[in-house]
C-alpha positions in Angstrom: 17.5 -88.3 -170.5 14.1 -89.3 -169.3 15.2 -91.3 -166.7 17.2 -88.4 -164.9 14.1 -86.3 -165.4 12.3 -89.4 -162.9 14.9 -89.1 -160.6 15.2 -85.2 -159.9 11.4 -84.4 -158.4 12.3 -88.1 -155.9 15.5 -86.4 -154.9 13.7 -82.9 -154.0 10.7 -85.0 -152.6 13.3 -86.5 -150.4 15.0 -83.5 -149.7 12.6 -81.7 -148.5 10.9 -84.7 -146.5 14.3 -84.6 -144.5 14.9 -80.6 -144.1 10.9 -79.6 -143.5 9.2 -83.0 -141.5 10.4 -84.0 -138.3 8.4 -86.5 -137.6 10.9 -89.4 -139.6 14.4 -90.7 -138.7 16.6 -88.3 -141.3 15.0 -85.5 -140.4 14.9 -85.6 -136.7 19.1 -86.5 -137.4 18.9 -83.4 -139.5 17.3 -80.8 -137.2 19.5 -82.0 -134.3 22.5 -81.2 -136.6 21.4 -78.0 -137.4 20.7 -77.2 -133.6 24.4 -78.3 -132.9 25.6 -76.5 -136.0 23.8 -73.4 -134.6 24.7 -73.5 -131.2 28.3 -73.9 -132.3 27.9 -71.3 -134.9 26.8 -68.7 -132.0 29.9 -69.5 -130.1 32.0 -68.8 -132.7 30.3 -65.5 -132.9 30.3 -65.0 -129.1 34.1 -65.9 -129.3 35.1 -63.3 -131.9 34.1 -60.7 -129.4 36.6 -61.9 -126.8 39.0 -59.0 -126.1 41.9 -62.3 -125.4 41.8 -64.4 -128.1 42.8 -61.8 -130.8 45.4 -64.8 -132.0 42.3 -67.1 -132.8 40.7 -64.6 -134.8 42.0 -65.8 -138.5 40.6 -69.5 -137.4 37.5 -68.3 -135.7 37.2 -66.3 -139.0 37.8 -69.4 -141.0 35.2 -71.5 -138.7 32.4 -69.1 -139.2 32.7 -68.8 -142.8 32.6 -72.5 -142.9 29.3 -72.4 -140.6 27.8 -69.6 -143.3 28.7 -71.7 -146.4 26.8 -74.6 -144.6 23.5 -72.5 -143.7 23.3 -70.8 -147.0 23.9 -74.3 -148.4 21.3 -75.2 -146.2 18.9 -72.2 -147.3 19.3 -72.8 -150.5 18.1 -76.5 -150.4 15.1 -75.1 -148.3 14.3 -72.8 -151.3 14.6 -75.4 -154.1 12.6 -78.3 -152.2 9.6 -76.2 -151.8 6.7 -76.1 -154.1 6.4 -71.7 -153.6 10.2 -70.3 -153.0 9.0 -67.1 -152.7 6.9 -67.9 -150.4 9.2 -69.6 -148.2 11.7 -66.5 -148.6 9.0 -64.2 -147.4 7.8 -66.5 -144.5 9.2 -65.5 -141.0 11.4 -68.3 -141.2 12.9 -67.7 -144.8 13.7 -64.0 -143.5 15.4 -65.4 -140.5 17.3 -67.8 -142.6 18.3 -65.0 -145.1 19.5 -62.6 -142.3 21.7 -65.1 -140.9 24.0 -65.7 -143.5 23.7 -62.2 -145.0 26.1 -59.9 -142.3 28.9 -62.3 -143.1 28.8 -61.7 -147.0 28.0 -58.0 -146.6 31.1 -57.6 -144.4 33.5 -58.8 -146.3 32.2 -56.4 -149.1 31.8 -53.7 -147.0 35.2 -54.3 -144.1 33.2 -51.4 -142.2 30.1 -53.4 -142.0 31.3 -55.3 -138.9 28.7 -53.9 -136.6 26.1 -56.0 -138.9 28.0 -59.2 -137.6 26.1 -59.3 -134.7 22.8 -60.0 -136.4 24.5 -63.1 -137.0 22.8 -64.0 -133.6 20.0 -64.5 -135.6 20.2 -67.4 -136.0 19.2 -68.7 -132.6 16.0 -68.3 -133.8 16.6 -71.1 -136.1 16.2 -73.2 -132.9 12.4 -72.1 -132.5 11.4 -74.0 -135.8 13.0 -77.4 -134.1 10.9 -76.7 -131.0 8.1 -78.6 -133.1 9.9 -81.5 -132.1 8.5 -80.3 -128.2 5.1 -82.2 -129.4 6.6 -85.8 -129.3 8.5 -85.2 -125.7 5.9 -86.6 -123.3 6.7 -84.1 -120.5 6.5 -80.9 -123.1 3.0 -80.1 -122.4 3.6 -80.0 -118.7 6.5 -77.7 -119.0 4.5 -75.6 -121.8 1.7 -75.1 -118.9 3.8 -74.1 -116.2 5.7 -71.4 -118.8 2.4 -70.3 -119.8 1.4 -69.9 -116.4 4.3 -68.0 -115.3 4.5 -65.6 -118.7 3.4 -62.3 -116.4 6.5 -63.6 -113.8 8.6 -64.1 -116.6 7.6 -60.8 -118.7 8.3 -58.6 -115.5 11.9 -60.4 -114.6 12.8 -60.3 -118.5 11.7 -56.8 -118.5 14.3 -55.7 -115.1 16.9 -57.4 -116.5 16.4 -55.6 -119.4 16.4 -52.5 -117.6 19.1 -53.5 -115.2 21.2 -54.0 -118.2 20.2 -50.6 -119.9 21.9 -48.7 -116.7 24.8 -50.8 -116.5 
């Protein structure tokens, strides 16, 4: 009994030396996972709004239940290889987490609740806490200046496409 009292706080040590650091070998593997896995998971979303493939829906339906099981999997070993939980589900990131997985669950309580589906979208954001990762690319900083040069050019074209979308 003692011994599997040892091994638990090594597992969650290890677990969350994988999901939270980048900066070794399993846990650069896992953050490019989870990019794909998002990136896949939004076209699955983006796809279920496509007026022509209503015959895909059931499988599309199937796919991104499978991609919800997997991130609240994922949030859950988040939560239990932390040393504060709570504080983690308050952080910005936690909340992000948390509102990506919960429009699936609530809509298949509530079959009305379909509109909520598209704060699945959410989970792009998921991409921003991998963009730590920008520090160990060599031509990051270069490409951070010139964005953080051009932020005015970039507010004022993201802001007339914005608008430009509005009208439309």
């Amino acid at each position: 009994m003692a011994e599997a009292e040892t091994k638990a706080p090594d597992t969650r040590e290890l677990v969350r030396k994988i999901i939270h650091e980048a900066d070794t070998p399993a846990g650069k593997a896992f953050d490019v996972t989870l990019i794909i896995a998002i990136i896949v998971s939004v076209g699955v979303v983006m796809l279920l709004t496509v007026p022509g493939l209503e015959a895909w829906h059931d499988t599309l339906m199937k796919i991104e239940w499978g991609f919800t099981i997997l991130f609240t999997i994922e949030y859950g070993l988040r939560l239990w290889s932390v040393d504060s939980p709570g504080k983690y589900a308050r952080s910005f990131f936690g909340v992000i987490d948390l509102l990506a997985i919960l429009p699936t669950y609530i809509s298949a309580i509530f079959p009305g609740a379909n509109l909520l589906l598209v704060v699945r979208a959410l989970r792009v954001m998921r991409i921003f806490r991998i963009l730590k990762l920008i520090e160990y690319v060599k031509g990051a900083r270069v490409i951070m200046r010139a964005l953080r040069a051009s932020q005015a050019k970039i507010t004022v074209f993201l802001m007339a496409v914005l608008i430009l979308a509005t009208i439309m």
